[in-house]
DRENFILO-933445 format. One record per residue: residue number from 1; residue in one letter; x, y, z of N, C-alpha, C, O in turn. Coordinates in Angstrom, 1 decimal, always signed. Example, Ala and Ser with C-alpha at 12.3 -4.5 7.8 and 13.67 -1.06 7.14 Angstrom:
2
- seq type n.u n.v n.w ca.u ca.v ca.w c.u c.v c.w o.u o.v o.w
- 1 A +13.2 -5.7 +7.8 +12.3 -4.5 +7.8 +13.2 -3.3 +7.8 +14.2 -3.3 +8.5 $
- 2 S +12.8 -2.2 +7.1 +13.7 -1.1 +7.1 +12.9 +0.0 +7.9 +13.4 +1.1 +8.0 $
! end
This chain:
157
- seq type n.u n.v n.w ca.u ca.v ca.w c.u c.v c.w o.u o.v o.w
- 1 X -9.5 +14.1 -0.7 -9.9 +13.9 +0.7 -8.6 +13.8 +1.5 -7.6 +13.1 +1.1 $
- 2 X -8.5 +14.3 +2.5 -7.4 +14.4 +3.6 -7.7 +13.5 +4.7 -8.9 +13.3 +4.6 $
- 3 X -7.2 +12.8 +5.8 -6.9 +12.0 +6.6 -6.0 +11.9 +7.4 -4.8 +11.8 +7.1 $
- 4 X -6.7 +12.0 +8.9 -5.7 +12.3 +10.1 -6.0 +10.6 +10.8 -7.0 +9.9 +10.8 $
- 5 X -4.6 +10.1 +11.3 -5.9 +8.9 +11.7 -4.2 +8.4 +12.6 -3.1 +8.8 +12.4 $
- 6 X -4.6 +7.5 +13.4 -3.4 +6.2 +14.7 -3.3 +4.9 +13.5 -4.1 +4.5 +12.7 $
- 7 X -2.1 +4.4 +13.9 -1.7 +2.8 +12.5 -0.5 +2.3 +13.4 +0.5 +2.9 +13.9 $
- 8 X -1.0 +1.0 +13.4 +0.0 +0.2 +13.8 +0.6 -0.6 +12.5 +0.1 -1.3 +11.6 $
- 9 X +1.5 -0.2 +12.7 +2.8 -1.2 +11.1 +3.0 -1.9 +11.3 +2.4 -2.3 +12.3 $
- 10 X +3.8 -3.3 +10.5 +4.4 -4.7 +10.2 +5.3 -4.3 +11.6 +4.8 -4.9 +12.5 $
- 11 X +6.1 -3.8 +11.9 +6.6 -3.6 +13.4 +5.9 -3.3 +14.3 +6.7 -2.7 +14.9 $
- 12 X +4.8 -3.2 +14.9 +4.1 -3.1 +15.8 +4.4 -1.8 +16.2 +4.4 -1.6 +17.4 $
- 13 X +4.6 -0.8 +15.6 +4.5 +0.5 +16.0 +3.5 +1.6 +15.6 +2.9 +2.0 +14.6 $
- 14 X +3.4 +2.0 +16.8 +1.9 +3.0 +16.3 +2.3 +4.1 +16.4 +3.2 +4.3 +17.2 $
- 15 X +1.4 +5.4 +15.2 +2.0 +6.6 +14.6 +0.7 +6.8 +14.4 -0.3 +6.1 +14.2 $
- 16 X +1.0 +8.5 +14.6 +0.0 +9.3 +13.8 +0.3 +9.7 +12.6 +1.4 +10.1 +12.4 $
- 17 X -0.7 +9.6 +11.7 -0.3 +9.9 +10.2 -1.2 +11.2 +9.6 -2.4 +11.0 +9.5 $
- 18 X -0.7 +12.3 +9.2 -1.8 +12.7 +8.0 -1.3 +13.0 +6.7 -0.3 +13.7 +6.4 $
- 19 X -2.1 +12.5 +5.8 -2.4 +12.2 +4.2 -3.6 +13.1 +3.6 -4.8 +13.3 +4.1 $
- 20 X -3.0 +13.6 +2.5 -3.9 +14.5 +1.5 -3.9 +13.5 +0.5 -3.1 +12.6 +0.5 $
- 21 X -5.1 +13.5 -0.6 -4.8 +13.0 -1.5 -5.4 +11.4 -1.6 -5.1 +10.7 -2.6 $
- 22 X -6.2 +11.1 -0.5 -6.0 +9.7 -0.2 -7.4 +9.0 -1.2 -8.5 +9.4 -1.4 $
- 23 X -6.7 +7.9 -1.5 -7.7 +6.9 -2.1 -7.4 +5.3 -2.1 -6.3 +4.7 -2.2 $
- 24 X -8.7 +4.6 -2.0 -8.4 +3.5 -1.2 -9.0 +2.1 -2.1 -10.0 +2.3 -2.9 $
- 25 X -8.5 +1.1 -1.9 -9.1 -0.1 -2.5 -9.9 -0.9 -1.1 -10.0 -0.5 +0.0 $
- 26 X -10.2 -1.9 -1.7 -11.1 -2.9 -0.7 -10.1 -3.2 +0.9 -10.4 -3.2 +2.1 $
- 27 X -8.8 -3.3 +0.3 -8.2 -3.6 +1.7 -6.9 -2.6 +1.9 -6.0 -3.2 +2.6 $
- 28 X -6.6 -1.6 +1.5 -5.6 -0.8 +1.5 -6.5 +1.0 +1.6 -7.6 +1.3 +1.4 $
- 29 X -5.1 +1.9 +2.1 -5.7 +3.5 +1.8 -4.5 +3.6 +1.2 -3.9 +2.6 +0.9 $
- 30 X -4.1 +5.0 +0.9 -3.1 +5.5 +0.5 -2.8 +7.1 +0.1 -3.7 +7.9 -0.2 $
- 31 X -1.7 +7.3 +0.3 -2.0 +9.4 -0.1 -0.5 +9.7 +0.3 +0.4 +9.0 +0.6 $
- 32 X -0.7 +11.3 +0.1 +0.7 +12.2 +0.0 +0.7 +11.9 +1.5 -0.5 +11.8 +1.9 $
- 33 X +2.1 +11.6 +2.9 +2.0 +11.5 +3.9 +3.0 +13.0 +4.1 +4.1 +13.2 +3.7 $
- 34 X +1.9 +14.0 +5.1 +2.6 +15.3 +5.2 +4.1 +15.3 +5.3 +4.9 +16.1 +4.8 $
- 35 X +4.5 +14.1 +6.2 +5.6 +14.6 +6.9 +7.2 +14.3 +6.0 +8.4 +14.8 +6.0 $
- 36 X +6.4 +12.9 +5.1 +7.3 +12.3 +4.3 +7.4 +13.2 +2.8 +8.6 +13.5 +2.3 $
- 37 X +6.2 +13.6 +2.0 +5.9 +14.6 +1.3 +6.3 +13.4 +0.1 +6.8 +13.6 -1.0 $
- 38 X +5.7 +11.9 +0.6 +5.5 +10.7 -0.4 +4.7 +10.1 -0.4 +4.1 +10.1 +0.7 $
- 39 X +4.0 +9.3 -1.7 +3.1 +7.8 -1.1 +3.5 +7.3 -0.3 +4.7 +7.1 -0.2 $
- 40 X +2.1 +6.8 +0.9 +2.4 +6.1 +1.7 +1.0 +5.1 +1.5 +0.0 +5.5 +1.0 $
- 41 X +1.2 +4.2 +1.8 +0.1 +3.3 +1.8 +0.0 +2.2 +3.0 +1.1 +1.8 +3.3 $
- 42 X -0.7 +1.8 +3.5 -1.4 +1.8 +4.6 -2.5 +0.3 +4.6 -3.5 +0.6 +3.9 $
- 43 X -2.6 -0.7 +5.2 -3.4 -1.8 +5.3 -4.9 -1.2 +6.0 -4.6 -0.4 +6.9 $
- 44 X -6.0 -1.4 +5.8 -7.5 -0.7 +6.6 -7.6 -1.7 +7.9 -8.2 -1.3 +8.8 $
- 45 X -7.0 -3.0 +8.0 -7.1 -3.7 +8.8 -6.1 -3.3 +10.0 -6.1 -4.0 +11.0 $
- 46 X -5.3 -2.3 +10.0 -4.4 -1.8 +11.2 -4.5 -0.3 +11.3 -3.6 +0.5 +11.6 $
- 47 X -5.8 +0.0 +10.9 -6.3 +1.3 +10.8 -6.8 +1.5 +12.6 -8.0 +1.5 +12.7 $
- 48 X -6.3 +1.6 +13.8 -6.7 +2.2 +14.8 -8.1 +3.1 +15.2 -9.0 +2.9 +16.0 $
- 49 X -7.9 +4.3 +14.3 -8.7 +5.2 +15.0 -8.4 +6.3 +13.7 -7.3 +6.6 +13.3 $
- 50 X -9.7 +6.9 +13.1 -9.1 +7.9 +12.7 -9.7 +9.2 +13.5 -10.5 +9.2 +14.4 $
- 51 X -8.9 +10.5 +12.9 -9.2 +11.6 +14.3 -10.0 +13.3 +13.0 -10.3 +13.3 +11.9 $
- 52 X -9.9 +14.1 +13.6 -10.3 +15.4 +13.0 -9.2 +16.0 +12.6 -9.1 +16.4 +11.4 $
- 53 X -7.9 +16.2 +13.7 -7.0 +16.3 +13.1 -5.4 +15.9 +13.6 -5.2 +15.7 +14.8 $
- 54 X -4.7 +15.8 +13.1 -3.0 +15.1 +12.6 -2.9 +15.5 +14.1 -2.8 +14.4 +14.7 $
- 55 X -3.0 +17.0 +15.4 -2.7 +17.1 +16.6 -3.5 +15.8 +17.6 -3.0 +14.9 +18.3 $
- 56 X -4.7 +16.2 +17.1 -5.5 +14.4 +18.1 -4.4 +13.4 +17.8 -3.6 +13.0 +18.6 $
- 57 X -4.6 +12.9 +16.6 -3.8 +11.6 +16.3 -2.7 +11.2 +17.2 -2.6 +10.1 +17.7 $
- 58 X -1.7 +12.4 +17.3 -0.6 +12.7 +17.4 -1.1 +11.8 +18.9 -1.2 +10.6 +19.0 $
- 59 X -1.3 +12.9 +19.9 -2.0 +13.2 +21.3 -1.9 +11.2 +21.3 -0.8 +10.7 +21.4 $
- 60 X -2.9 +10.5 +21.0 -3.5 +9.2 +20.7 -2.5 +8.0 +21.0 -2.2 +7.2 +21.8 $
- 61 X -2.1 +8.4 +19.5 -0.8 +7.6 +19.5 +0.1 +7.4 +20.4 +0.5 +6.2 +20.5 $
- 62 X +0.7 +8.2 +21.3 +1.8 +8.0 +22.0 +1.4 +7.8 +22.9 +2.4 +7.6 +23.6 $
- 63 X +0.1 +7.6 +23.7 -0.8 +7.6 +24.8 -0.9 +5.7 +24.7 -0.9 +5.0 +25.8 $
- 64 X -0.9 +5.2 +23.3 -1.5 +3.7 +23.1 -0.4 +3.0 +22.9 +0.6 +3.4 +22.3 $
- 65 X -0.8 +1.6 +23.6 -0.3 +0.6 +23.9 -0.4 -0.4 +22.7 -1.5 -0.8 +22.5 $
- 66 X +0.7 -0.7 +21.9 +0.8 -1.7 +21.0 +0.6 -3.1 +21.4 +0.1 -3.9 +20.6 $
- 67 X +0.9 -3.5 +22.6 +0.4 -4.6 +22.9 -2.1 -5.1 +22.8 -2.7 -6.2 +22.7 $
- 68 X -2.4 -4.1 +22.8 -4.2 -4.6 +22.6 -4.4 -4.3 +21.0 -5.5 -4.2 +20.5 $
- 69 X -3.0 -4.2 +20.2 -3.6 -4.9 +19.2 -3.2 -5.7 +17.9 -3.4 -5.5 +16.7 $
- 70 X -2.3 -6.7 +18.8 -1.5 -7.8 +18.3 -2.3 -8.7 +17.8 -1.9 -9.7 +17.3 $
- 71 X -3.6 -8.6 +17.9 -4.9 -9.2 +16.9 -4.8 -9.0 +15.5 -5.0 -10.0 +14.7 $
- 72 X -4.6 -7.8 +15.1 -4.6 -7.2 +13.9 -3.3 -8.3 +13.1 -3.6 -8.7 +12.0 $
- 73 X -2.0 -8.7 +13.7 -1.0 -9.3 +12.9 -1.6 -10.9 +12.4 -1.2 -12.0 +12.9 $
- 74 X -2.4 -10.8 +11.6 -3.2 -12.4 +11.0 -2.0 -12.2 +9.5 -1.3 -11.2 +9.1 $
- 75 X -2.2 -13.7 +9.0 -1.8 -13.4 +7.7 -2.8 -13.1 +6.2 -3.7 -13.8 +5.7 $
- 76 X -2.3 -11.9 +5.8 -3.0 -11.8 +4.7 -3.8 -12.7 +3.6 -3.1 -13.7 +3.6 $
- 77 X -4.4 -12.8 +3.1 -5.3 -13.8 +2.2 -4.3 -14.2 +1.2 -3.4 -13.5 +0.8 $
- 78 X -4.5 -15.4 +0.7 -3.6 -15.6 -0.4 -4.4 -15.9 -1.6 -5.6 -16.3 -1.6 $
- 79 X -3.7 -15.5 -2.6 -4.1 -15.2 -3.9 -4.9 -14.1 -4.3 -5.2 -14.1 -5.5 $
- 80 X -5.3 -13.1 -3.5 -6.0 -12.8 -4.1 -5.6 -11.4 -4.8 -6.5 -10.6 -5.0 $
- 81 X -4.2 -11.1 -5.2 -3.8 -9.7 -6.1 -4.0 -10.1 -7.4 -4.2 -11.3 -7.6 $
- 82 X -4.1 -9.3 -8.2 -4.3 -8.7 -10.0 -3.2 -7.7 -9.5 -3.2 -6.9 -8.6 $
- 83 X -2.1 -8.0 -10.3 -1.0 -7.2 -10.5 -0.7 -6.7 -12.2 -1.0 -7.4 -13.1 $
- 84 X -0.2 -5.3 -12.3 +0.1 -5.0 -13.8 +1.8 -4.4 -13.4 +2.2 -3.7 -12.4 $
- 85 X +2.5 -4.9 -14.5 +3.8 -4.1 -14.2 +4.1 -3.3 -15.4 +3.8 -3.6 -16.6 $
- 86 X +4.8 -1.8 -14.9 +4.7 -0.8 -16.5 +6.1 -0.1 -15.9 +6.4 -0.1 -14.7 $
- 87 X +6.8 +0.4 -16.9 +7.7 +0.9 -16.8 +9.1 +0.1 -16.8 +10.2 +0.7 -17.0 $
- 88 X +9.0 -1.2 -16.5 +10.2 -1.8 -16.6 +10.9 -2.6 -18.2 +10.4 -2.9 -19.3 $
- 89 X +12.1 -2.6 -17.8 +12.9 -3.4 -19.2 +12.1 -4.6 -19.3 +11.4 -5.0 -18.4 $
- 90 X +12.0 -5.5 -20.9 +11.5 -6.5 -21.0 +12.0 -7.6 -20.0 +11.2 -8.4 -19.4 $
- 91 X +13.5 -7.6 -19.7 +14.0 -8.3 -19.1 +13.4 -8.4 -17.6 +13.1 -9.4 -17.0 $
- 92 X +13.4 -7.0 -17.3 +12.7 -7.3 -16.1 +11.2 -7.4 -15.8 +10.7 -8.1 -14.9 $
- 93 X +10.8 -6.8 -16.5 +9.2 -7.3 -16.4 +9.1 -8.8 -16.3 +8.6 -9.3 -15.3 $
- 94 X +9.6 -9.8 -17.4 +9.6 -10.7 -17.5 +10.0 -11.9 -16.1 +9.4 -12.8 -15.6 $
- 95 X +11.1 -11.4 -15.8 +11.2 -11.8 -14.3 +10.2 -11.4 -13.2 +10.1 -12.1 -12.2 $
- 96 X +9.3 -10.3 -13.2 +8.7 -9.8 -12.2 +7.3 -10.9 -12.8 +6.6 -11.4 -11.9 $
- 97 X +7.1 -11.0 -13.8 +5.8 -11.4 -14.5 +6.0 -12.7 -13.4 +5.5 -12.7 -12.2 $
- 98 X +7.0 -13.7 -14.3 +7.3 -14.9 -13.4 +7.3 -15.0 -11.6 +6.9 -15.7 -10.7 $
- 99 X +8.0 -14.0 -11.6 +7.9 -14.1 -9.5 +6.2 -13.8 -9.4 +5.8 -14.5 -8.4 $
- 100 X +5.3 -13.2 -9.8 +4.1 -12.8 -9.7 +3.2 -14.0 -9.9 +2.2 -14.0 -9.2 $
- 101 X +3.5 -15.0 -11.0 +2.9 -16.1 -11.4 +3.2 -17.3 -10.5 +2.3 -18.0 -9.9 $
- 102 X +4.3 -17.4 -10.4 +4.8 -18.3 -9.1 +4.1 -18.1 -7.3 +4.2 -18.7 -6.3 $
- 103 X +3.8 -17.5 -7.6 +3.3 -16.6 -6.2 +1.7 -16.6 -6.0 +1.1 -16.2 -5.0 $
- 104 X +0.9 -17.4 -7.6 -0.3 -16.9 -7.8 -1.2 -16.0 -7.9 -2.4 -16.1 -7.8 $
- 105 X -0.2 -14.7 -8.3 -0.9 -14.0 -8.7 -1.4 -14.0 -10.3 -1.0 -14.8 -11.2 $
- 106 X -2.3 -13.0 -10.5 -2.9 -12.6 -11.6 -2.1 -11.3 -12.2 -1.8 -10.3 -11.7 $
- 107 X -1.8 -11.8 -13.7 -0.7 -10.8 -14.3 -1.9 -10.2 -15.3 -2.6 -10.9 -16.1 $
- 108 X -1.7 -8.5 -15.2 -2.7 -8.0 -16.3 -1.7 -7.1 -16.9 -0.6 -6.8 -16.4 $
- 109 X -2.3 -6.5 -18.1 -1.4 -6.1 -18.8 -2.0 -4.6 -19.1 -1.6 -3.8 -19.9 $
- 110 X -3.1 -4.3 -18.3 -3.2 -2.7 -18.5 -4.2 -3.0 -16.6 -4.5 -4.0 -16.0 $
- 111 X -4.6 -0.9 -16.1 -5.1 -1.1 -15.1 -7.1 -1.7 -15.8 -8.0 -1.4 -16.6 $
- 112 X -6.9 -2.6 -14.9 -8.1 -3.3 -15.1 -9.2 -2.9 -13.9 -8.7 -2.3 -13.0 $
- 113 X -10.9 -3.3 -13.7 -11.6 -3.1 -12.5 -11.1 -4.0 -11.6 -11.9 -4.0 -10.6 $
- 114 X -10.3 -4.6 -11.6 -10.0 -5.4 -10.7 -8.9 -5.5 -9.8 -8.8 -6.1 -8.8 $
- 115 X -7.8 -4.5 -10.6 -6.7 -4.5 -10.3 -5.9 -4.1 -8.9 -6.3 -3.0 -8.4 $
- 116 X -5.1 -4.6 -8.3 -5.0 -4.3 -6.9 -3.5 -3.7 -6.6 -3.3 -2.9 -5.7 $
- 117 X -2.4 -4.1 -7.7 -1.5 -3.6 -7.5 -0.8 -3.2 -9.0 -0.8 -3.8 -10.1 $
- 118 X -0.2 -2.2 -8.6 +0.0 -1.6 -10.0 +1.5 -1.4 -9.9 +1.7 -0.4 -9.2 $
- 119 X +2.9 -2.0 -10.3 +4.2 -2.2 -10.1 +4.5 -0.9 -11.0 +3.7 -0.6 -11.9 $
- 120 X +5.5 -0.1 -10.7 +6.4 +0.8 -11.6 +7.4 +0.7 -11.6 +8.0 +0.7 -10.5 $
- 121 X +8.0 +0.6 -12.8 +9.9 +0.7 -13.0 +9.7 +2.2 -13.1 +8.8 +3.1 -13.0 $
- 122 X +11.4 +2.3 -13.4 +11.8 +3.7 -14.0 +10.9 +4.3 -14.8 +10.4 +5.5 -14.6 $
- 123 X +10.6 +3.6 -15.7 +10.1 +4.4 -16.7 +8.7 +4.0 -17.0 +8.4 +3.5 -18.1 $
- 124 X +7.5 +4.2 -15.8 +6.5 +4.5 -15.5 +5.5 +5.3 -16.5 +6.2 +6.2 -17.0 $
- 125 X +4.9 +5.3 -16.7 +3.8 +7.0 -17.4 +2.8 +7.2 -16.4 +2.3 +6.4 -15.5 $
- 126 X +2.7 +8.5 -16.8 +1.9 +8.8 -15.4 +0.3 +8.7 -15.9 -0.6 +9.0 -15.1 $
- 127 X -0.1 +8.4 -17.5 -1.5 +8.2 -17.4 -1.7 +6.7 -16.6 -2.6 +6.5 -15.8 $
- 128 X -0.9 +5.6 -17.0 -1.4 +4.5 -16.2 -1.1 +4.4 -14.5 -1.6 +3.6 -13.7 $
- 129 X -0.3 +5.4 -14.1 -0.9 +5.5 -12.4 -1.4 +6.2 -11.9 -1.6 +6.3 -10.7 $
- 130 X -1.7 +7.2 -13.0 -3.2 +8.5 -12.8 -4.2 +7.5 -12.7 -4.8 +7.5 -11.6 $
- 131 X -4.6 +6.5 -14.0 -5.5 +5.6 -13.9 -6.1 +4.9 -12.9 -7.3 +4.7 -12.7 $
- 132 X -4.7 +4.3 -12.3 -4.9 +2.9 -11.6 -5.1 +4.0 -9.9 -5.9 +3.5 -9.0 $
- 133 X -4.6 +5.2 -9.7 -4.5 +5.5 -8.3 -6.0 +6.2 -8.2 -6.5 +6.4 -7.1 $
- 134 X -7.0 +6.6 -9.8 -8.0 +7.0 -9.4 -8.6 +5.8 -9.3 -9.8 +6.2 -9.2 $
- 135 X -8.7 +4.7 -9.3 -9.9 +3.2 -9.2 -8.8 +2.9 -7.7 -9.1 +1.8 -7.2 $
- 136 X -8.1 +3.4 -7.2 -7.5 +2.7 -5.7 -6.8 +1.9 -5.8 -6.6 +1.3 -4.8 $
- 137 X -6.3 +1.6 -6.9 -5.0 +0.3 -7.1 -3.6 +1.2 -6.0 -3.1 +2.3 -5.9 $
- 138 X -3.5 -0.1 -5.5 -1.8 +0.7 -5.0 -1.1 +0.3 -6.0 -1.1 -0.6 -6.8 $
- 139 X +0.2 +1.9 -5.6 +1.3 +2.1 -6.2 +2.3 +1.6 -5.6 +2.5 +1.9 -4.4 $
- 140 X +3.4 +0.2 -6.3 +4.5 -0.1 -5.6 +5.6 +0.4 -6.7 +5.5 +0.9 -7.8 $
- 141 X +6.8 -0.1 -5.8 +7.9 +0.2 -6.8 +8.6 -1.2 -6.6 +8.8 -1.5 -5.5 $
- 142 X +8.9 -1.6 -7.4 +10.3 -3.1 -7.7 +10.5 -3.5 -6.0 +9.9 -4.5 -5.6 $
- 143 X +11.1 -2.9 -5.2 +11.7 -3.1 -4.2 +10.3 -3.8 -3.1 +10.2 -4.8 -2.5 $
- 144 X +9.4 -2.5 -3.4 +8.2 -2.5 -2.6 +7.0 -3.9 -2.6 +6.2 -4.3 -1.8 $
- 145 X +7.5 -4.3 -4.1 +6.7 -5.5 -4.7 +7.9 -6.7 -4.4 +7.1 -7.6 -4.1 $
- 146 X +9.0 -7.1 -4.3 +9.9 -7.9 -3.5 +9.2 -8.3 -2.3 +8.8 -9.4 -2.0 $
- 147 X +9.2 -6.8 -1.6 +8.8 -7.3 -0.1 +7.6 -7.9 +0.3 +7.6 -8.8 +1.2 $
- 148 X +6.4 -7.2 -0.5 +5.5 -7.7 -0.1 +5.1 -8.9 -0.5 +4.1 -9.3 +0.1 $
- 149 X +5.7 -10.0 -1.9 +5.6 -10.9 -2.3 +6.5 -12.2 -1.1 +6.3 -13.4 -0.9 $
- 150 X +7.4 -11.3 -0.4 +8.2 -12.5 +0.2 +7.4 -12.0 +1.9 +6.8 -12.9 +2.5 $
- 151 X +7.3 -11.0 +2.4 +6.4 -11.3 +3.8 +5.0 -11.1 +3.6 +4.3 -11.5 +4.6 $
- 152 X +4.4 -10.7 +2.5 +3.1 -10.3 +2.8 +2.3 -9.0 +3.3 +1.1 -8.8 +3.5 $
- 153 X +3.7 -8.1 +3.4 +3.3 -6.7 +3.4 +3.3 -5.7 +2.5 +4.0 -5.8 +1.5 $
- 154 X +2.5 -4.7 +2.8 +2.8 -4.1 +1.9 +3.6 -2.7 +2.8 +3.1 -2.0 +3.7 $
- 155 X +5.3 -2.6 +2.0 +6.4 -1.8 +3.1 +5.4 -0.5 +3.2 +4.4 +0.0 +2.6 $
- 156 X +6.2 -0.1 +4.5 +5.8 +1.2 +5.2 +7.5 +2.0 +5.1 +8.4 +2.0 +5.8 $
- 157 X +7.4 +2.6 +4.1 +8.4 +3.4 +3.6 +8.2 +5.0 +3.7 +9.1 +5.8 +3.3 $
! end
């Protein structure tokens, strides 16, 4: 499924985006972002408008005022991630386990129906984020899972 659609970010800036590829969990979307030619992932609660195509968006976006929708900046729910981490050294998994535990989250050890975020080190396999990206778990990486443990976002990279 492809997707043209207006998003306001953790900076209050609004963009038109389009994504191929996209698949989504309860509170996130996600997909290849044309222009980045990366995952990008995306909150549904700062989802604007979506359009027919990436030229509307565009048109939209630069037209709209970030100030009507400083409603959207609430803080995220707490507790409620299922996290799995794959690909990392014992060492570091182990530290990521603990920051994840401390934090309240839920540490699983493969992709589960529940699962909300799926962490990758280096050395990732791609059946468990084949897995997890076909049930809509987002994909982070180390840095990506930092950030969003210490503000609550998930980065717009």
């Amino acid at each position: 499924m492809d997707m043209s659609f207006v998003y306001i970010n953790a900076q209050r800036v609004i963009s038109a985006y389009y994504l191929s590829q996209v698949s989504e969990s309860e509170e996130h979307f996600q997909g290849i972002c044309h222009r980045s030619n990366q995952l990008k992932t995306f909150r549904k609660d700062r989802l604007i408008k979506n359009f027919l195509s990436y030229e509307e968006a565009l048109k939209v976006a630069i037209a709209t005022d970030a100030s009507q929708y400083l409603h959207l900046f609430q803080k995220p729910k707490a507790n409620f991630f299922e996290v799995c981490f794959t690909g990392f050294k014992k060492g570091d998994k182990d530290r990521l386990v603990s920051l994840a535990i401390e934090n309240k989250m839920s540490v699983r050890s493969s992709v589960t129906q529940n699962l909300q975020v799926l962490c990758c080190g280096y050395n990732a396999g791609p059946t468990k984020v084949t897995a997890a990206r076909m049930k809509g778990v987002l994909i982070l990486d180390e840095e990506q899972f930092f950030h969003m443990v210490s503000t609550g976002e998930v980065p717009d990279i």
